[in-house]
PASE-430890 format. One record per residue (C-alpha): residue in one letter; z negated, y negated, x negated. Coordinates in Angstrom, 2 decimals. Example, Ala and Ser with C-alpha at 12.3 -4.5 7.8 and 13.67 -1.06 7.14 Angstrom:
BEGIN
NODE  res       up    north     east
NODE    A    -7.80     4.50   -12.30
NODE    S    -7.14     1.06   -13.67
END
This chain:
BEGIN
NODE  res       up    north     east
NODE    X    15.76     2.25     5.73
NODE    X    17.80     4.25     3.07
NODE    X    16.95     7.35     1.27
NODE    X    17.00     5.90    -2.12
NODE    X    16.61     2.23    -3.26
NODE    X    18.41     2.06    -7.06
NODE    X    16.46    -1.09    -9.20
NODE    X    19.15    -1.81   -11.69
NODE    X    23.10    -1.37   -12.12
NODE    X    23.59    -0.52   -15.12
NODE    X    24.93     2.47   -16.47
NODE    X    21.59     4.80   -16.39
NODE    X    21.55     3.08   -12.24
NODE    X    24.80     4.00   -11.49
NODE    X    24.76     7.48   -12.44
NODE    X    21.49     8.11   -10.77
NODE    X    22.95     6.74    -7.63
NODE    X    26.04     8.67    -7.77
NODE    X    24.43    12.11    -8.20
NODE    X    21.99    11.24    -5.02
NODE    X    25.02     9.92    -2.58
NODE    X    26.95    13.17    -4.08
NODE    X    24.15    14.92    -3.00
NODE    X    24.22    13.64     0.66
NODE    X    21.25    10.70     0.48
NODE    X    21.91     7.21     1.67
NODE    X    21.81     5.28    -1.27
NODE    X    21.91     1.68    -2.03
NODE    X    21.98    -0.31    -5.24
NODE    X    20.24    -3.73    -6.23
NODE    X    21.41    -5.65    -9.28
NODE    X    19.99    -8.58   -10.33
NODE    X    22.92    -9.68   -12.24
NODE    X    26.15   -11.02   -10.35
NODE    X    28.28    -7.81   -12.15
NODE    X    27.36    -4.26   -12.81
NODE    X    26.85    -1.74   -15.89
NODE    X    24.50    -4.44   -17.97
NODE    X    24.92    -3.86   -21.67
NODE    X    27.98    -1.56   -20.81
NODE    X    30.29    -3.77   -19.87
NODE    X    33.36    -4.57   -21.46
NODE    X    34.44    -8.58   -22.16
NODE    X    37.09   -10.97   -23.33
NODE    X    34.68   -12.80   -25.74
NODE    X    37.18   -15.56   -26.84
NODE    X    39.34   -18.13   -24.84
NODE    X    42.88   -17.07   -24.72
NODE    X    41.90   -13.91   -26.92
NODE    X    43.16   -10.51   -24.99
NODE    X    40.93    -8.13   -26.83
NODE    X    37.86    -6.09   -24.32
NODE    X    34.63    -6.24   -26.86
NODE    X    31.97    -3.87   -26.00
NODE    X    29.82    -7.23   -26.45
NODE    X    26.58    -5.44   -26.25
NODE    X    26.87    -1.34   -26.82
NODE    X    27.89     0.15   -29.64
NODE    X    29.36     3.96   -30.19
NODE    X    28.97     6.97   -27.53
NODE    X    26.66    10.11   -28.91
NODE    X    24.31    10.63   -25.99
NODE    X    26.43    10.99   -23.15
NODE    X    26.24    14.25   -21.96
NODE    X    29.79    15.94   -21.07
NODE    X    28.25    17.32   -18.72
NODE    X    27.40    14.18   -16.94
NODE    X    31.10    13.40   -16.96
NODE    X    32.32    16.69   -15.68
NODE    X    29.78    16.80   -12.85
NODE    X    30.54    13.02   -11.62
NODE    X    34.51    13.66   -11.33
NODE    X    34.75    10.83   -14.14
NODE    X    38.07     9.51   -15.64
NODE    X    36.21     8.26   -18.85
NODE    X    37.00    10.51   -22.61
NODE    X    35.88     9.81   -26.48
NODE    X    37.78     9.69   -29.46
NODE    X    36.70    11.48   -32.13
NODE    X    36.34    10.23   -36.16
NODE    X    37.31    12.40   -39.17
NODE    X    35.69    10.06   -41.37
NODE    X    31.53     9.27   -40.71
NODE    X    31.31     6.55   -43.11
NODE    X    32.03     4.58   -46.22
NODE    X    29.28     2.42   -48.45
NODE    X    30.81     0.19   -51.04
NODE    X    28.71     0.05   -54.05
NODE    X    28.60    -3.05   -56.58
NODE    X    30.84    -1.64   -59.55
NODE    X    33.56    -1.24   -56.96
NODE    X    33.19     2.49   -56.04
NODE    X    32.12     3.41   -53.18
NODE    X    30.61     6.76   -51.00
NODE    X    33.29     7.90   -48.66
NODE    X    31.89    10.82   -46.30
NODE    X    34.79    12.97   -43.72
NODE    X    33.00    14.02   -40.60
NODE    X    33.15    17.61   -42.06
NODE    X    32.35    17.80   -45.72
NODE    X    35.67    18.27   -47.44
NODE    X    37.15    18.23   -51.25
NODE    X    37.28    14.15   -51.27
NODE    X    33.62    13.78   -49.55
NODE    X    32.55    15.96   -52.75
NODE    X    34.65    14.13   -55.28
NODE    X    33.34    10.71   -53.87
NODE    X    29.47    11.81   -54.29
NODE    X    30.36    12.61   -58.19
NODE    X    32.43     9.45   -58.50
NODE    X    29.05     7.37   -57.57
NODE    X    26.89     9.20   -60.00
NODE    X    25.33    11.07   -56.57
NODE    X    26.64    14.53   -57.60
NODE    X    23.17    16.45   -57.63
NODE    X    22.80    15.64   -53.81
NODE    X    26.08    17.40   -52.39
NODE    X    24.14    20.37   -52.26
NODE    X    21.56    18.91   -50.80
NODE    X    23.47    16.81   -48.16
NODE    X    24.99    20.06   -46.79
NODE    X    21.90    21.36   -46.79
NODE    X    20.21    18.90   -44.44
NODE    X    22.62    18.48   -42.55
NODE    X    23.47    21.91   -42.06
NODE    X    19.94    22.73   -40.72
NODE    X    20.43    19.22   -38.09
NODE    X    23.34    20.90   -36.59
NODE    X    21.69    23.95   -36.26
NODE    X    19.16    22.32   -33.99
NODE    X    21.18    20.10   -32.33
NODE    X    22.55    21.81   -29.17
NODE    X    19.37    23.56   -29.00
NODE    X    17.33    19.96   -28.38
NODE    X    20.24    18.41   -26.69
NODE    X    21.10    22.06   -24.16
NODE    X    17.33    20.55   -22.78
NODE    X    18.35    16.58   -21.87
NODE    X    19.69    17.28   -18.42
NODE    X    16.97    20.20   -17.94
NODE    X    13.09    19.81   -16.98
NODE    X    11.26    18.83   -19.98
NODE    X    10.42    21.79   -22.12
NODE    X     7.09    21.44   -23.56
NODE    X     6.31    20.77   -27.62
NODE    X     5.58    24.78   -28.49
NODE    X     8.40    25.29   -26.90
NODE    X    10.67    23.18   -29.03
NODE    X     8.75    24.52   -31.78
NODE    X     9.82    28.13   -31.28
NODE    X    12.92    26.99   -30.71
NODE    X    13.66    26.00   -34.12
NODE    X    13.55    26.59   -37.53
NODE    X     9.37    25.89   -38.69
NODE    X    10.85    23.21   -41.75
NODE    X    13.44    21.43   -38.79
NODE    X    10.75    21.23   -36.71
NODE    X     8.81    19.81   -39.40
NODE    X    11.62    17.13   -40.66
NODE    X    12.39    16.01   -37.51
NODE    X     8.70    15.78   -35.34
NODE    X     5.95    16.04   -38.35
NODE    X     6.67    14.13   -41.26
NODE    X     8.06    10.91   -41.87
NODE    X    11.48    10.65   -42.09
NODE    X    11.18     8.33   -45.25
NODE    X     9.41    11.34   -47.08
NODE    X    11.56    13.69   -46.36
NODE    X    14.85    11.69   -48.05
NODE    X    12.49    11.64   -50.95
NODE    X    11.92    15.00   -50.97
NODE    X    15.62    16.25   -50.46
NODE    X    17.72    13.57   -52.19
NODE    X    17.54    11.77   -55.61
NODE    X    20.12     8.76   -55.36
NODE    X    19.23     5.73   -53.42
NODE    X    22.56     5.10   -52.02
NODE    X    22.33     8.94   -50.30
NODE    X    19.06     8.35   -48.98
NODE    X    19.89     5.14   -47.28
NODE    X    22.29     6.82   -45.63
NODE    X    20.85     9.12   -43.64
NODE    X    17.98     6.33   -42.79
NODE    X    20.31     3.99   -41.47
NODE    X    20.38     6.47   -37.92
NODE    X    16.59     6.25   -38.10
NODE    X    16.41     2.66   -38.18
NODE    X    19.14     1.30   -35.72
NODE    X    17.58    -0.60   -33.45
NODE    X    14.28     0.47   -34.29
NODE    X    11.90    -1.94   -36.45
NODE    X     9.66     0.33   -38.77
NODE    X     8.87     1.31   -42.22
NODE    X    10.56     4.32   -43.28
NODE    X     7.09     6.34   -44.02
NODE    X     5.44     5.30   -40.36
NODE    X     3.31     7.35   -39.19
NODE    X     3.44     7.09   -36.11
NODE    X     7.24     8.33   -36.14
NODE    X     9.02     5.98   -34.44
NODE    X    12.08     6.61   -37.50
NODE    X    11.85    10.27   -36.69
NODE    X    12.78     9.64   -32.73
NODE    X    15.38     7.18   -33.66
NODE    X    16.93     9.41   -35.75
NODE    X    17.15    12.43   -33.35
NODE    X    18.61    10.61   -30.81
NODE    X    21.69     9.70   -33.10
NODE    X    22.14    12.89   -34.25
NODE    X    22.05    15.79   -31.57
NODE    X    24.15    13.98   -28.70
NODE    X    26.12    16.50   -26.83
NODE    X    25.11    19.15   -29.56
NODE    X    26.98    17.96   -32.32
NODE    X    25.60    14.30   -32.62
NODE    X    29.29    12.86   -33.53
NODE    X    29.68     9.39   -32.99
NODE    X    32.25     9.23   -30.79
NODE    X    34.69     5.82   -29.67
NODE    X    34.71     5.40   -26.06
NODE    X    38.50     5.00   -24.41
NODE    X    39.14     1.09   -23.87
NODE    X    35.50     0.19   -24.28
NODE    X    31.91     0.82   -22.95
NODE    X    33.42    -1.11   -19.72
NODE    X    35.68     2.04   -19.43
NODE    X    32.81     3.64   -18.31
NODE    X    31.25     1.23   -16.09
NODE    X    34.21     0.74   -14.38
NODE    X    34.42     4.79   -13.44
NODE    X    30.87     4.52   -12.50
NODE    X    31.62     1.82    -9.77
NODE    X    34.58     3.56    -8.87
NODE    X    32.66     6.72    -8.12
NODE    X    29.67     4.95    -6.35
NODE    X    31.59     3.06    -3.85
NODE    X    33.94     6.13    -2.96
NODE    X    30.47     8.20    -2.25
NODE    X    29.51     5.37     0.10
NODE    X    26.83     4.07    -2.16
NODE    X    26.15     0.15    -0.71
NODE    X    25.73    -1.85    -3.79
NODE    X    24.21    -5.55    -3.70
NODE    X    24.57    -8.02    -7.34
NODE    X    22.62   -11.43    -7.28
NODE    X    19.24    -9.80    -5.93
NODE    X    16.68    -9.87    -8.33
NODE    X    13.21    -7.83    -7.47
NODE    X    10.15    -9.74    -7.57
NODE    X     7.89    -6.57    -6.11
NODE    X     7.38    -2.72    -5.60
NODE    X     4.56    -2.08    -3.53
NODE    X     3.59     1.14    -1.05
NODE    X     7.65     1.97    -1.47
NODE    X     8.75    -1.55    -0.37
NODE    X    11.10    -3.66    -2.59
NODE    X    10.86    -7.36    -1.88
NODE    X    13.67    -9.46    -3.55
NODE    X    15.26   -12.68    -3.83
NODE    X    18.97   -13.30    -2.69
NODE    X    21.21   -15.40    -4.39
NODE    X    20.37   -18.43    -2.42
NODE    X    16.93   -17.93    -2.57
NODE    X    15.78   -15.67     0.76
NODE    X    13.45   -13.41     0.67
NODE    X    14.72    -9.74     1.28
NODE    X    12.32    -6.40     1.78
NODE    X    13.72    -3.25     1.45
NODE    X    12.16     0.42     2.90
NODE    X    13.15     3.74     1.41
NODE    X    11.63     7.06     1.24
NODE    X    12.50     6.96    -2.59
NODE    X    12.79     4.03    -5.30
NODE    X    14.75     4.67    -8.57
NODE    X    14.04     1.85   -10.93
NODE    X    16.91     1.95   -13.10
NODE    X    14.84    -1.05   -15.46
NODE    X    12.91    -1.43   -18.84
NODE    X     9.02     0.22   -18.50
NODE    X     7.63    -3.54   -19.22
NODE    X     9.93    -5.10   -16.34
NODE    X     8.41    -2.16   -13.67
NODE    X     5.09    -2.97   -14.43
NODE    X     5.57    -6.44   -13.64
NODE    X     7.15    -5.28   -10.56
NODE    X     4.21    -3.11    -9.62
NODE    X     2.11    -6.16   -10.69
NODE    X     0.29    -3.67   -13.26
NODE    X    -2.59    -6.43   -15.40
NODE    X    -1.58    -4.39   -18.77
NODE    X     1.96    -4.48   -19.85
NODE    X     3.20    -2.22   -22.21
NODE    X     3.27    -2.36   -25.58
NODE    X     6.09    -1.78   -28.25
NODE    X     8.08    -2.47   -31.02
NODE    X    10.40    -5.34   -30.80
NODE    X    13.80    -4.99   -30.93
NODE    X    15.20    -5.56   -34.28
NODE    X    19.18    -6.06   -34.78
NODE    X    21.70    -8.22   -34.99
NODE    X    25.33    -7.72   -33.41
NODE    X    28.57    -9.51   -34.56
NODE    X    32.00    -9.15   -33.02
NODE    X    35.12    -9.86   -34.81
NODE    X    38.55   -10.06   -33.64
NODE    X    40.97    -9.79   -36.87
NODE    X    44.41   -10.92   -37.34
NODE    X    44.17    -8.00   -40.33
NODE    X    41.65    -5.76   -41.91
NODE    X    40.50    -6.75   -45.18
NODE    X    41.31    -5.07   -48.15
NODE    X    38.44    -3.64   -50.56
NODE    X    37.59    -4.11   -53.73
NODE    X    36.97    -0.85   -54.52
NODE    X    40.72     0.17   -53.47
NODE    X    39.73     2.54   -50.81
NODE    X    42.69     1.76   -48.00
NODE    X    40.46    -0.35   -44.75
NODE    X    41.88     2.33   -42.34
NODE    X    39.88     4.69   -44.30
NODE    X    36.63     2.68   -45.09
NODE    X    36.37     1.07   -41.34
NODE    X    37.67     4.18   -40.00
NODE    X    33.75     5.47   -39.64
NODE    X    30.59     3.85   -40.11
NODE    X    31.04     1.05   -42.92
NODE    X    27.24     0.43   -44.34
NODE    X    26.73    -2.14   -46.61
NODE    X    23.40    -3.35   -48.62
NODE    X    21.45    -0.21   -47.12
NODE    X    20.13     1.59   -50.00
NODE    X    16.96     2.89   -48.87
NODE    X    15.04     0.64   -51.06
NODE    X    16.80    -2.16   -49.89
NODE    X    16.22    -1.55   -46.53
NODE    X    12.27    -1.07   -47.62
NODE    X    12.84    -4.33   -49.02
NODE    X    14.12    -5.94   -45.87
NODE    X    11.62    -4.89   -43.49
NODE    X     8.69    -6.17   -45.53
NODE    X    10.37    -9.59   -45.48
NODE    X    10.95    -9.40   -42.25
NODE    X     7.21    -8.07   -41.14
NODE    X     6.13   -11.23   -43.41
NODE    X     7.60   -13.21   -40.82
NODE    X    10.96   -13.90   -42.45
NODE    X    14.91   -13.11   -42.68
NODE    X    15.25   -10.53   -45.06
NODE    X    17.25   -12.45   -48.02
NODE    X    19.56    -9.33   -48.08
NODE    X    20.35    -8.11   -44.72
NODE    X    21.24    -4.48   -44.17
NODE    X    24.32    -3.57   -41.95
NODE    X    26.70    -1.24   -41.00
NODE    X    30.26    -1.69   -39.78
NODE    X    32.85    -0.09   -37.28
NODE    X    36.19    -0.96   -36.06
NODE    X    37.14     0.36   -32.59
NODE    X    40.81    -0.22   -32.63
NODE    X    41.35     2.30   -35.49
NODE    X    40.66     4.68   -33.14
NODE    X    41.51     3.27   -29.87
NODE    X    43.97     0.24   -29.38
NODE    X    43.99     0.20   -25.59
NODE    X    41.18    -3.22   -25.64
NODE    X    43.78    -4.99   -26.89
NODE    X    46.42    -6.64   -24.94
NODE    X    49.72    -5.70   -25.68
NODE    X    50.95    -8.89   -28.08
NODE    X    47.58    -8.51   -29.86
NODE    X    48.48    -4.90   -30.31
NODE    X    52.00    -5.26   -31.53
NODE    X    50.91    -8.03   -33.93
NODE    X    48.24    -5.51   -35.56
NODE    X    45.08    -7.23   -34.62
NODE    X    42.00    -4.85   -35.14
NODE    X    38.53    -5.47   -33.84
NODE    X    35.09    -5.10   -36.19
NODE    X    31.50    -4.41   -34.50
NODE    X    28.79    -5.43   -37.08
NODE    X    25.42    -4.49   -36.95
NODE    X    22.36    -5.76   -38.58
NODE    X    19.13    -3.91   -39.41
NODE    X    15.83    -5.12   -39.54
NODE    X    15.99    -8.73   -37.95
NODE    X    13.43    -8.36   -35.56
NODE    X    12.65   -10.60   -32.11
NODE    X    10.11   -12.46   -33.35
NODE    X    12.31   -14.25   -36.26
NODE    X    14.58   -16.07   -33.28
NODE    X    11.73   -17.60   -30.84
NODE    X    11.95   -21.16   -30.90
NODE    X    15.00   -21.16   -33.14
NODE    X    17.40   -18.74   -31.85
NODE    X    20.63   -20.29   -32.80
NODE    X    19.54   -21.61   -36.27
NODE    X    18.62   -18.04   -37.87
NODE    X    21.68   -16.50   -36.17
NODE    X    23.65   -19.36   -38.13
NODE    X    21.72   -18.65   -40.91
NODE    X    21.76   -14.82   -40.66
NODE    X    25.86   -14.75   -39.99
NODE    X    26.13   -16.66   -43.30
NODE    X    24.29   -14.16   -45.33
NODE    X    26.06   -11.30   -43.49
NODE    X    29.51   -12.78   -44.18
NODE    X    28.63   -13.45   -47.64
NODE    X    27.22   -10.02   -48.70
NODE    X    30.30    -8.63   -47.15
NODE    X    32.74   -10.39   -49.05
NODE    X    31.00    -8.98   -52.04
NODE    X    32.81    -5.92   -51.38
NODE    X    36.10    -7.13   -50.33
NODE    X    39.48    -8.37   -52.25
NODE    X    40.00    -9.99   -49.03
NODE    X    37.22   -12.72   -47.50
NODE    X    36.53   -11.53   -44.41
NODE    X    36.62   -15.58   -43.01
NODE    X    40.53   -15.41   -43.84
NODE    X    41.14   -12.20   -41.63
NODE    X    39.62   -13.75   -38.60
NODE    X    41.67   -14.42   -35.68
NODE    X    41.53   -17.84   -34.07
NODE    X    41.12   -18.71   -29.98
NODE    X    43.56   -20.73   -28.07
NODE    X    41.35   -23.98   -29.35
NODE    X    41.23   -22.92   -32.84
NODE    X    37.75   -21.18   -33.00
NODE    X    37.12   -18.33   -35.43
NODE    X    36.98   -15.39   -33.04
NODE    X    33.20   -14.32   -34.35
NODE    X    30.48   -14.26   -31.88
NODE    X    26.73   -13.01   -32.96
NODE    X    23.88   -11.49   -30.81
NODE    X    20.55   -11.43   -31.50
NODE    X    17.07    -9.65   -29.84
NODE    X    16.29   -12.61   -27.77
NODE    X    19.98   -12.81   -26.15
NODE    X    19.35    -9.50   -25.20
NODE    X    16.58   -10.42   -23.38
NODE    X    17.70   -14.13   -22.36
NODE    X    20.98   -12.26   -21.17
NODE    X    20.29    -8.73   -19.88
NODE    X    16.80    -8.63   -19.53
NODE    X    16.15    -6.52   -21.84
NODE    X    12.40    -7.25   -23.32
NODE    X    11.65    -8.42   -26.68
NODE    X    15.48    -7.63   -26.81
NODE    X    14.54    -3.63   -27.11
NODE    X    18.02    -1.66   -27.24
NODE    X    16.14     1.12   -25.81
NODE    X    13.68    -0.82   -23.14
NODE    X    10.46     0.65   -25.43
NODE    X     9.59     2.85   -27.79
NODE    X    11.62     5.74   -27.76
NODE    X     9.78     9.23   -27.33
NODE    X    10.45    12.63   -28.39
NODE    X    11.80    14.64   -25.83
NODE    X     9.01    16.79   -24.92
NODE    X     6.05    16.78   -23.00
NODE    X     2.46    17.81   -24.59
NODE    X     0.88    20.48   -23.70
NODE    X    -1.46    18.33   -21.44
NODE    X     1.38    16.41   -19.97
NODE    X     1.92    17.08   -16.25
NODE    X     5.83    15.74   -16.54
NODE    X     8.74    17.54   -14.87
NODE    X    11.51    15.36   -15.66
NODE    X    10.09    12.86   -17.81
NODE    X    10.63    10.01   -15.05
NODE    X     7.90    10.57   -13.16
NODE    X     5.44     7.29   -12.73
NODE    X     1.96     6.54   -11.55
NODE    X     3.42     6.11    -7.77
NODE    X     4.60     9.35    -6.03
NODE    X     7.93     8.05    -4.77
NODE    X     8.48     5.89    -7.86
NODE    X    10.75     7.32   -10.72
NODE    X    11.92     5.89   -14.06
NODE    X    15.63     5.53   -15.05
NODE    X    16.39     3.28   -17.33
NODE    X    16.43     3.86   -21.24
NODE    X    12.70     3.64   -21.78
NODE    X    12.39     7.00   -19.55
NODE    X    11.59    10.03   -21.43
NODE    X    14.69    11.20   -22.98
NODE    X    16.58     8.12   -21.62
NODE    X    17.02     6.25   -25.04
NODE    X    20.90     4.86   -25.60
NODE    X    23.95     4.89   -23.75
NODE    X    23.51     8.47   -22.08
NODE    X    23.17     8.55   -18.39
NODE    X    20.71    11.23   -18.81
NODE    X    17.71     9.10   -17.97
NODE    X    19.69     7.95   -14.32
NODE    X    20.29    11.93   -13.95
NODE    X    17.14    13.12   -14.60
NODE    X    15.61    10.55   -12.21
NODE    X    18.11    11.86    -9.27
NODE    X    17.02    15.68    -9.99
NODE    X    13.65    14.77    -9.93
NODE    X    14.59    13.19    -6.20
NODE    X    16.41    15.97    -5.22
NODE    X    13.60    18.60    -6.71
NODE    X    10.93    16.90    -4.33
NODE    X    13.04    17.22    -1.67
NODE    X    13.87    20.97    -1.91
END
């Protein structure tokens, strides 16, 4: 019998376990996958093609230094001067530096978006204001709604936990291309109209914008696997006893049965159970007749291996346009447009996406000959292409929706982007696409959710008897996956709050 039983190795499992075994418990680990870290590993994607993809993750902003510094990790981020670039069609285009300089103001005026700069600042100023407030409470008990309130400024509060984020961009900004923008962060991931109600926009979009206080999308150090790989490290040297190819099939009264790789049964005791899985996956395990309910997930992933970026049409250099965030088609009325196609039960005909390139920032993926012979890497993802489109025909629509992608892209480049691709030792284009139900096919991950659920602000109500937000319905049963309460992304903070609120019921 151990102290703590870890469901789950990926990244959110594997921090939780390291902070218990580096707090003296006897900790072991149960994955049900053959490897570790789940959607944070790093892979060769293509025969013969040395290049590490982060095939499932995107960008860091969540993960806490703090987290790092505390674990003894060897694991950095690279930072971006340039947040993003949007091509428009007269071949101009919105190019935005990280901090608003003379040529982010001279590119709003050069797309007729001039009356907004102001207002840009504005907004943006007021986010960073209250962004290490919100994030200095992540790795802390959960502070309560008033609280967060008083915190802030009363019309932050407001923009970010009252009113729709979609009515807000009306309110500030005028141009389309501006408001889009800023909606894209509320929308990755996350399938919902821009004016919901029920604010599901709003808690996507504050969880890309106040990681580690200054919300900066930062590229991790050769890959997402980077950090998986530290993880592991860590684990093992604290004496944490890790098991892959057991899958869980119960919880019950602190027991875990599971199945072994070759089928035998195996029970586990432990005086604590950290289930490092999706809410909807613990509820089977508890055997719960409701499951949860949620939005699906709702994106598509491409990765690219390039022989060369492509050039633009709109002349601005690929270093600089790929360097950040490179949205495409995601005017905010486009992106209105999409979803009600999609909600109607079909792929949008224009597909919103956004673009980044890892190796501009970090060439250590690629193998050395790949790096000498100026290969790059491209991440696309895809808005608003929801779960339920793939069921029953998963590889047709992702045929169907790489075509469209491809094609809208090369609207904006002097360069097709099919001509850039790389090829694999048996000729294959080096372009591999992902959709919701991979995600769950592949990592489990239901209704192929990014975030395991619904992601929630992080605060409790006033009526809410949480202390860490991974607190369940059983006593010795915590939550610390992504769908925990403040868990959403790549963070680790729902795997550390799980192991303080262990190590708070034992003091």
């Amino acid at each position: 019998m151990s102290d703590v039983l870890v469901v789950g190795g990926g990244h959110n499992g594997l921090v939780a376990a390291c902070y218990l075994a580096q707090a003296g418990l006897d900790v072991r680990l149960i994955e049900a996958r053959n490897e570790l870290g789940g959607a944070t590993t790093s892979k060769e994607v293509f025969k013969g093609v040395a290049a590490k993809l982060s095939r499932y993750s995107y960008l860091v902003s969540l993960l806490p230094d703090q987290i790092v510094s505390d674990l003894k990790l060897n694991f950095d981020t690279i930072g971006r001067d340039i947040s993003s670039f949007t091509p428009t069609f007269d071949d101009r285009g919105l190019l935005i530096s990280r901090t608003w300089d003379e040529r982010t103001g001279q590119s709003f005026s050069a797309v007729g978006a001039e009356s907004d700069a102001r207002a840009w600042q504005e907004f943006y100023g007021e986010i960073a204001e209250a962004a290490p407030i919100i994030a200095n409470t992540f790795l802390k008990p959960l502070p309560s709604r008033g609280e967060v309130r008083q915190a802030l400024n009363p019309k932050t509060f407001s923009t970010l936990f009252e009113v729709p984020l979609g009515e807000s961009l009306e309110g500030r900004f005028s141009h389309d291309l501006v408001r889009g923008i800023v909606l894209t962060d509320g929308l990755i991931g996350t399938f919902a109209d821009a004016f919901d109600r029920s604010l599901l926009v709003n808690r996507c979009f504050l969880y890309h914008l106040v990681g580690n206080g200054s919300g900066q999308w930062r590229v991790p150090r050769g890959g997402m696997g980077a950090l998986v790989d530290e993880l592991i490290a860590r684990a093992k040297s604290l004496g944490v006893e890790i098991e892959t190819g057991v899958r869980a099939q119960s919880i019950e009264s602190g027991e875990v049965v599971a199945e072994g790789n070759e089928g035998q049964l195996l029970r586990y005791k432990s005086r604590f159970i950290v289930a490092a899985i999706a809410p909807r996956e613990l509820d089977r395990l508890e055997r719960r007749s409701k499951y949860r309910s949620f939005a699906p997930g709702s994106q598509i992933k491409i990765n690219m291996v390039l022989e060369k970026l492509p050039r633009l049409r709109s002349g601005v250099s690929p270093e600089d346009a790929f360097a950040g965030t490179f949205h495409f088609d995601e005017g905010m009325a486009q992106m209105q447009k999409a979803f009600a196609e999609a909600s109607a039960g079909s792929l949008p005909q224009v597909i919103p996406a956004e673009i980044y390139s890892h190796t501009l920032a970090d060439r250590s993926i690629l193998g050395s000959e790949l790096d000498q012979r100026g290969f790059h890497t491209l991440t696309l993802f895809a808005l608003h292409t929801p779960y339920q489109l793939f069921i029953g025909k998963n590889e047709a629509v992702k045929q169907e929706a790489k075509t469209r992608l491809l094609r809208q892209l090369n609207n904006y480049l002097a360069d097709p982007i099919e001509e850039c691709l790389a090829r694999d030792e048996d000729g294959q284009l080096c372009i591999e696409v992902k959709s919701p139900l991979d995600l769950e096919n592949e990592l489990g991950l239901p209704e192929g959710n990014i975030f395991h659920g619904d992601l929630e602000f992080p605060f409790r109500e006033e009526s809410e008897n949480l202390l860490w937000g991974s607190e369940t319905r059983t006593e010795n049963l915590f939550l610390a996956g992504a769908g925990a309460k403040r868990g959403g992304g790549v963070s680790g903070i729902g795997g550390h709050n799980a192991a303080m609120a262990i190590l708070d019921r034992l003091a």
